[in-house]
N, C-alpha and C positions, 0 to 999 in steps of 0.2 A: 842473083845473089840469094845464096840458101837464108830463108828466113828463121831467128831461134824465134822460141816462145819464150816470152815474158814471163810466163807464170807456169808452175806444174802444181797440175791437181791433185790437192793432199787428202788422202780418206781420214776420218777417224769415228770410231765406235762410241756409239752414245744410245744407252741402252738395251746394247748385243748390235745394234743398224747401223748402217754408214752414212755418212751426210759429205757434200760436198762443200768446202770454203767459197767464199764469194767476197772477193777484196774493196767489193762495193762499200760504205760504210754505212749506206742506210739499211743491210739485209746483212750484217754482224750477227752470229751463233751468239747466242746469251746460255748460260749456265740455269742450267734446272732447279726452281724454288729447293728447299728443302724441306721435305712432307713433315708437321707437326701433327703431334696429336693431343685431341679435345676429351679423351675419355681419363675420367679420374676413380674409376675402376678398374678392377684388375680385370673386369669381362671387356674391356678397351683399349685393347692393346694393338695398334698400330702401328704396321711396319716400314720404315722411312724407306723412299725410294730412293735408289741413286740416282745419282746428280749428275744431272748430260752432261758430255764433255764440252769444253770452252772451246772455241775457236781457235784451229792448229795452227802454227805460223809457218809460209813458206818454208820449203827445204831448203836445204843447203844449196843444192843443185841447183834450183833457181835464182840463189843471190849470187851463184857465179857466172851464171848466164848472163846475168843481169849484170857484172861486175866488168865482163869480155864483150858486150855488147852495150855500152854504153847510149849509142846513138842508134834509137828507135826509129823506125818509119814510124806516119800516123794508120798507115793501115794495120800495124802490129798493135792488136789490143785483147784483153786478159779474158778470157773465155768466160759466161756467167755461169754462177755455181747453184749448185741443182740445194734448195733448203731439205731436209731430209731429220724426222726427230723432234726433238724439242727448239720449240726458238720463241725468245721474248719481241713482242714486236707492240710498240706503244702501251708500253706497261700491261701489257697481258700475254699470257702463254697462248700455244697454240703448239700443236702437234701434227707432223706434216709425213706426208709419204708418197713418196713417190714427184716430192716436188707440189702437192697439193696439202691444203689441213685439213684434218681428220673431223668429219661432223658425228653427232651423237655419242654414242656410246663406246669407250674402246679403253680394251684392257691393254694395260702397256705394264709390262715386269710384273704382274700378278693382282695388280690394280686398278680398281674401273675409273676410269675418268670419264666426265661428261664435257661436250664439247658444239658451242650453241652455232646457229647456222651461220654465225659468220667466221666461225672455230675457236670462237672463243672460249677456254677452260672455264669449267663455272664453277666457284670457290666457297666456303665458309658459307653455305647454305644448303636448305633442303630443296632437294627436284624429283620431282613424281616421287615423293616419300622415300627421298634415300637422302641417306646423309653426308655431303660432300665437305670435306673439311678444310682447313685452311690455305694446304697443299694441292686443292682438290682430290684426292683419292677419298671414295669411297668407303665408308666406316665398312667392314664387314657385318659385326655386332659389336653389341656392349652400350656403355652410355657416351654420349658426346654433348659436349658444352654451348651451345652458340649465342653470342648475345643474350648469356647472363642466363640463356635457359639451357633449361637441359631436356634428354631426348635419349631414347634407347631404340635400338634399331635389333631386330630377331636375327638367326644367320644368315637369314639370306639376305640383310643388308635393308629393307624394309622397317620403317621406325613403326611402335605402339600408338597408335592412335584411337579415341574417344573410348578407351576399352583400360580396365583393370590389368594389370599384368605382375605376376610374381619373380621376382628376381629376387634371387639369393635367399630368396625363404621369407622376402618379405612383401608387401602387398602396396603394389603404386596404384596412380590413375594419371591417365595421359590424356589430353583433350584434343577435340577434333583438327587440331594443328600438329597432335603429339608431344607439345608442351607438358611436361610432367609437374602435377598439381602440388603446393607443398603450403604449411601455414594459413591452412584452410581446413574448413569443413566440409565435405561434397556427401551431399545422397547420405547424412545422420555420422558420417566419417570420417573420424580426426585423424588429418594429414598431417606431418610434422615437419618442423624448419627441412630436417633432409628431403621430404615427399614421402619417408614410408606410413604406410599408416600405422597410428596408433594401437596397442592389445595392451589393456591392462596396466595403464601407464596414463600419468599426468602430463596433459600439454599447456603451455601457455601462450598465450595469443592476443595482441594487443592490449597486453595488460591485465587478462581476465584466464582463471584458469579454467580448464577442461576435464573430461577424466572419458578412458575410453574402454569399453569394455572389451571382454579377451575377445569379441567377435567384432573388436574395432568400432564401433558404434559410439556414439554420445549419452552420456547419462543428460537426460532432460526431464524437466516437474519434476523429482522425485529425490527423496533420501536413499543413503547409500553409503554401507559402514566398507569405507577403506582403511587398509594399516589400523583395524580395532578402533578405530573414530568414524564417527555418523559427523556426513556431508550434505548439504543440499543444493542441487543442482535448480536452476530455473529453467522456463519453457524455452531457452535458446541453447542451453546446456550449459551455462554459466555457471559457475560455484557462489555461492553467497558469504560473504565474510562483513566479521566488524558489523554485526547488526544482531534485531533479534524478530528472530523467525516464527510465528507460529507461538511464539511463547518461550520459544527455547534461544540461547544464548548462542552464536556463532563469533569465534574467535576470530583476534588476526588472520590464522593460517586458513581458517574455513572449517575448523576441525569444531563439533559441538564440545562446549566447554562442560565440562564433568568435575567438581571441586575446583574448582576453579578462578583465578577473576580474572576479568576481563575490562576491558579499557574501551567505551566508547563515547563518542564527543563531546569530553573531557569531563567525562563521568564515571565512575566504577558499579561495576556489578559483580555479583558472586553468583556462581552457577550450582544448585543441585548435583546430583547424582547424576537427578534426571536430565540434567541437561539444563531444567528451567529455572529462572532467577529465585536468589531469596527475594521474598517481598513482605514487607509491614512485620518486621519482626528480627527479635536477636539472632546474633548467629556469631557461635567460634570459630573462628579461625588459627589455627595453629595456639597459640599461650593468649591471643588478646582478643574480647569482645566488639563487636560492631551490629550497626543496626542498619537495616537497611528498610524506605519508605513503602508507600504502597505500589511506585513504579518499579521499587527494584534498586534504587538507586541509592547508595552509600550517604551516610552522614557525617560530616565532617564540621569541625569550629562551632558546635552548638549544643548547645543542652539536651535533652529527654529524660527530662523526669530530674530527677537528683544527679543524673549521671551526666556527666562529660564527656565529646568524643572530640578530641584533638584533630591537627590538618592532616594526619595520617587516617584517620574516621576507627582507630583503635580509643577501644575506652580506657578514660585515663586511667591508675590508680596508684595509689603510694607515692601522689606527686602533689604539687602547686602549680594551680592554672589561673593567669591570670584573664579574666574576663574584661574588657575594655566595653562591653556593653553594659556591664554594671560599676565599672570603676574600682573592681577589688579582685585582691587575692582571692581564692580558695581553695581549700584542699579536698581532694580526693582517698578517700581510705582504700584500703587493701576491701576488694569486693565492689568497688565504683563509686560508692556513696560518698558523698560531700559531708565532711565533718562541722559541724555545729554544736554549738553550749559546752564544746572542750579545747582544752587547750590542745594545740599540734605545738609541743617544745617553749620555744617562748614566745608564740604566737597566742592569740586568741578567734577561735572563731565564735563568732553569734548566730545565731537566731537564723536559719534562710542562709548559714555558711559563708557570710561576710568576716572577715577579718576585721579584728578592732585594731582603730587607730584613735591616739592623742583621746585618751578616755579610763575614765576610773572602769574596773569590770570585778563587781561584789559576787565572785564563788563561793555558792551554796554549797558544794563538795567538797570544796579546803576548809571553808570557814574563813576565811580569808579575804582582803582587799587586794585586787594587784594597778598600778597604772599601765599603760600602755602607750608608746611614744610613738611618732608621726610614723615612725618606719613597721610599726605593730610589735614592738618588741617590749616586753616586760622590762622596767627600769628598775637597778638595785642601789643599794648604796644610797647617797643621797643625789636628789632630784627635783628640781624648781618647778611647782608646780603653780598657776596663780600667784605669782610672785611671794610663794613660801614655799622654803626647802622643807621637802619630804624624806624623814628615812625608810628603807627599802632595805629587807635582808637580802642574802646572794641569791634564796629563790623566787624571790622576785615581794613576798608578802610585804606589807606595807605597817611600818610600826610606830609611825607616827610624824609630828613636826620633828625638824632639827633641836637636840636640846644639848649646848655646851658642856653641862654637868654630867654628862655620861662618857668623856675621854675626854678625846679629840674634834677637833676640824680640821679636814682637808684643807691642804692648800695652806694655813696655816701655822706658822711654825714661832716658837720662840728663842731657839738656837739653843736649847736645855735639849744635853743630851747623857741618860740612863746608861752607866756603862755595870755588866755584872760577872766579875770575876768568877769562875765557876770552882764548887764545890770549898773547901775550905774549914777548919777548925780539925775535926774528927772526920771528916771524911777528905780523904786524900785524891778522892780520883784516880785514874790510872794509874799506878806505880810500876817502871822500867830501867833498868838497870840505873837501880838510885836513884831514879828520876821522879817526881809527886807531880799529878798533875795540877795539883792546887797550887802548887810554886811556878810552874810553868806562867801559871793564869793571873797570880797576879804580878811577876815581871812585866809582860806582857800591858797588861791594863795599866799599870806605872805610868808606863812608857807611853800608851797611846794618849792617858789621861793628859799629862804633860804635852803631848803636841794639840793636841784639840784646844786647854786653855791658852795655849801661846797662837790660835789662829781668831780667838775672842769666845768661843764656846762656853760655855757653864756644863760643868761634869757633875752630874750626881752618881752616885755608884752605892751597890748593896752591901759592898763590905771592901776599909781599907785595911787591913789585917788578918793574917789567921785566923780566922772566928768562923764558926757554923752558923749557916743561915738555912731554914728550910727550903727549899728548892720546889716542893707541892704549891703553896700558897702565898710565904710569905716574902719572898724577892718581888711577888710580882704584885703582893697590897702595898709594898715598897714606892715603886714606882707607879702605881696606878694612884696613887694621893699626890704625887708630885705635877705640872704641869710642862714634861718630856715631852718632846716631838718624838724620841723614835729610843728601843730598849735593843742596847745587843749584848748578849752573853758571851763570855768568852772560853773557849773548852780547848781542851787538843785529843785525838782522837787514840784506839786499840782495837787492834785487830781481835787478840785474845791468845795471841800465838805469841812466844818472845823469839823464834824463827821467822817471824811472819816479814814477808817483803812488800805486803800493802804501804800503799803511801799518799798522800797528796792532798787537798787540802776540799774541806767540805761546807758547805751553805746552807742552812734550813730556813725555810720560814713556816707558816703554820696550815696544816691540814684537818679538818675535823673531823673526828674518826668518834662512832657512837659509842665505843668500847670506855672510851676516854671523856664524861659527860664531863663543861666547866661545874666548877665549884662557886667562884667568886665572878665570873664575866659571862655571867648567858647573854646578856645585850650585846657586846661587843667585840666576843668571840671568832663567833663568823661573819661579823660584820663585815659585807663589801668593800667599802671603803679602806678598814684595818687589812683585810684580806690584801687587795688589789695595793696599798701601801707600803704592807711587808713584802708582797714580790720585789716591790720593784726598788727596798733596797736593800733585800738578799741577792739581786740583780747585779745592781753596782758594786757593789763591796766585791763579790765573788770575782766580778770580773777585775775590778785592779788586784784584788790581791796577785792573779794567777799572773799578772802583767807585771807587778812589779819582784816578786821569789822566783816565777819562772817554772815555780812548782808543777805538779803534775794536778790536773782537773779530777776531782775524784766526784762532780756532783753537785749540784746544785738543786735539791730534793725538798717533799714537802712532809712535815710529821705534826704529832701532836703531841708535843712535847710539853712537859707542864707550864713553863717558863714562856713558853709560846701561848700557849690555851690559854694563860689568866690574867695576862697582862694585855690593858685596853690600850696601848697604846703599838702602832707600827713595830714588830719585831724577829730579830732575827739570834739566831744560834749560829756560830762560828765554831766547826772542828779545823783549828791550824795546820794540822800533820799528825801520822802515826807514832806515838813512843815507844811503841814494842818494835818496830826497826828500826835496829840497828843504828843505820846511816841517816834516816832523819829524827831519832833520837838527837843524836848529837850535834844535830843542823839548828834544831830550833832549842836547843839550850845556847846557842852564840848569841854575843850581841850582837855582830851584823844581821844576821838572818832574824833576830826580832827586832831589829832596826826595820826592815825590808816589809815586815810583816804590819808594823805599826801604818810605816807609809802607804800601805796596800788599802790599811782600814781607812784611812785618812781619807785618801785620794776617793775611797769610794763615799765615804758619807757626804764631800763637798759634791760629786755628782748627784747624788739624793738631792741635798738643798736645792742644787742649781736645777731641778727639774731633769736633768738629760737622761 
């Protein structure tokens, strides 16, 4: 019986050669790595090999052999197939021919592979100074990667070893493995993170910086003006910073400080011209003075001499320093100097520029007595001194014990209140369309008089009818013989215009102006207390009237007005509204609206009493 064959021998091409299959499964064709490449330059360009073909599968022709022959003899068996090419065998390549593998050297598609005596492909390493890459093929040139190092191999596939080599215009060094040097110094020559050497250029290196001359060398012991700043290098080539050298100041960056300041362990310095510190001596800086000791070193929170140098070590001036080593204020003049035996406002300084506190202080330049209270502040008005009230005019002089026969007492009131109808007899005050402002003033005062005695008040006043009273002196020797708590005049106001559209209602109390000397009240004029009195109730009043008319705020202002200036008692001037307009012309000729006007002054005098 003709015998078929089981199997037909299938060729297939893997790498231009032919190799025979072999249905054995322990001698299975494997597929050719895929060559990578290690070069991360463009002088590294490796070219991937193709990729042996896979193991062909029977033909057709033999699965119908196979299909028509069913029942095999045992002496019918598959012919062994010749291995031929590439073939993976125990996780390693190997390259065969002829049915044997290839030992040593052998170029296969344009590429040298190396192949050790048992054929094994030798990979991802150097052999006899050539560079076999991942793929095994052979670097031609360029740079290659291995195990974190790197390696340049010349054309003929030969790597640089223990020798300098320039690539691309720049200067390597490779060592006796051909390890290419980098983040180092070799033979006085700064290598950098890439390996090339350094020209003219800063390197850093564990922390510490370098500098390298155009001939790549290391500046070492010596100064050396880079970018227009002087550097100094040490005997290792180190740069020195944050220190001072020789005399002269080196900076954070390492640069010598030149005007300068400079910051070292947590001390200030200021550098020369020259480079070298101020020492034992003033010095400007930009708008503010500092002094700096014999090391050099900034002053700061302490004295020298008269002068003050704050926690900035700028000297003070035109300010208040308090010193907690002597327990006091002081002040600083414009020029540095600590002021003494004058006054700074309503301070006092003494003797050595201490500030007085809770202390009489007898000015030989005013003539003068002043107190001075716990806070150092000149007291006016009256003031308990040793349990007797002191009076104190407003700039602070001292005029004696408290004496009742001279007005008032603060605080004190007898509910006697001065009311003073303005102008009247022959003088008419403003006159607008028919309108007299002496009628306005005493409707008005009628009316308030009448609600003040029905709330229990006592009303004195300078005039209940038409009559002329002089308005210089005599209203206010009127009421300064009476015993009032508080004098208000009563006016209403003109623009000067009978167009005029000014309006709304106005407040005075007293200002003293040198133009305008008293006549009858030099004691009690500008007395503090009368002063600070009449604010506060030109204060009140102003403000309900405007709350209860509604009217427009035209002011609440200070003058010297006669009626103001000579009377010792707390007082105020009331302008109601303008008469020459029109429409509050005829506002405050109504009863409601000096109904409105009454309640306004009312309201304000009981906030007086009541302190608010």
């Amino acid at each position: 019986m003709k015998k078929t064959l089981l199997a037909s021998a299938i060729t297939l091409s893997v790498f231009g050669l032919t190799t025979n299959l072999s249905y054995a499964e322990e001698n299975k064709v494997q597929s050719t790595p895929v060559e990578t490449t290690h070069s991360e330059t463009s002088t590294d360009k490796v070219e991937k090999n193709s990729l042996p073909a896979k193991e062909a599968e029977p033909s057709t022709e033999a699965n119908a052999n196979q299909t028509t022959n069913p029942a095999k003899k045992e002496e019918d068996k598959a012919p062994e197939v010749q291995k031929e090419g590439w073939v993976l065998e125990e996780n390693h390549w190997r390259f065969y021919e002829n049915n044997a593998p290839v030992l040593n050297w052998k170029k296969i598609q344009g590429k040298w592979y190396y192949f050790n005596k048992n054929g094994i492909m030798l990979s991802d390493t150097i052999f006899d100074g050539y560079i076999l890459t991942s793929s095994g093929a052979m670097v031609d040139s360029g740079w290659s990667k291995l195990q974190e190092k790197w390696y340049y191999a010349n054309a003929y596939g030969k790597i640089s070893q223990q020798k300098w080599e320039k690539i691309g215009g720049v200067w390597y060094y490779f060592d006796q493995d051909g390890i290419m040097l980098s983040n180092t110094i070799f033979d006085g020559y700064l290598l950098t993170n890439s390996g090339a050497m350094a020209e003219s250029a800063w390197v850093k290196q564990d922390g510490q910086w370098y500098y390298a001359l155009a001939s790549g060398k290391v500046i070492k012991n010596k100064w050396e003006k880079i970018g227009g700043s002087w550097y100094y290098f040490d005997k290792d080539g180190i740069m020195l910073s944050k220190t001072i050298f020789n005399g002269y100041l080196l900076s954070n960056s390492g640069a010598m400080a030149e005007r300068s300041w400079v910051y070292l362990e947590g001390k200030w310095y200021f550098a020369q011209t020259s480079g070298r510190p101020t020492q034992e001596k003033w010095e400007k800086v930009g708008s503010s003075w500092y002094y700096f000791n014999k090391e050099g070193i900034m002053a700061n929170n302490q004295w020298i001499g008269s002068y003050y140098l704050k926690a900035s070590g700028a000297m003070a001036e035109k300010e208040w320093i308090f010193d907690k080593n002597y327990n006091s204020w002081f002040y600083l003049k414009s020029g540095g100097a600590y002021a003494e035996r004058q006054w700074i406002g309503s301070y006092y300084l003494k003797s050595g520029g201490y500030m007085a506190k809770s202390e009489w202080i007898d000015d030989s330049y005013y003539k003068a007595r002043y107190y001075v209270d716990e806070n150092g502040v000149y007291v006016t008005g009256t003031y308990k001194i040793d349990g007797k009230n002191q009076q104190f005019q407003s700039d602070g002089k001292w005029l004696g014990e408290t004496s009742t026969s001279h007005g008032f007492e603060k605080g004190k009131y007898n509910n006697i209140i001065f009311l003073d109808p303005g102008h009247g007899g022959k003088d008419p005050g403003a006159v607008y369309y028919n309108t007299n402002e002496k009628d306005l003033t005493m409707q008005v005062y009628k009316k308030l008089r009448k609600e003040l005695e029905g709330l229990g008040y006592t009303v004195l006043s300078s005039r209940d009818s038409d009559v002329f009273v002089d308005y210089v002196t005599e209203r206010s020797r009127m009421v300064n013989n009476t015993d009032s708590d508080i004098f208000i005049s009563i006016h209403f106001n003109a623009s000067g215009s009978p167009a005029s559209n000014t309006a709304g209602i106005q407040t005075y109390s007293y200002e003293a102006d040198s133009s305008y000397p008293s006549k009858i009240n030099q004691y009690w004029h500008n007395h503090p207390d009368r002063i600070s009195e009449s604010n506060r109730l030109a204060a009140d009043i102003h403000s309900s009237l405007l709350a209860e008319t509604g009217a427009k705020d035209a002011g609440r202002l200070r003058r010297s007005f006669a009626v103001l200036r000579e009377t010792n008692k707390p007082a105020v001037l009331l302008e109601l509204g303008y008469i020459d307009n029109f429409n509050e012309n005829q506002q405050v000729r109504s009863d409601a609206y000096q109904n409105r006007l009454v309640a306004g002054i009312v309201k304000g005098i009981q906030k007086y009493y009541a302190g608010q």
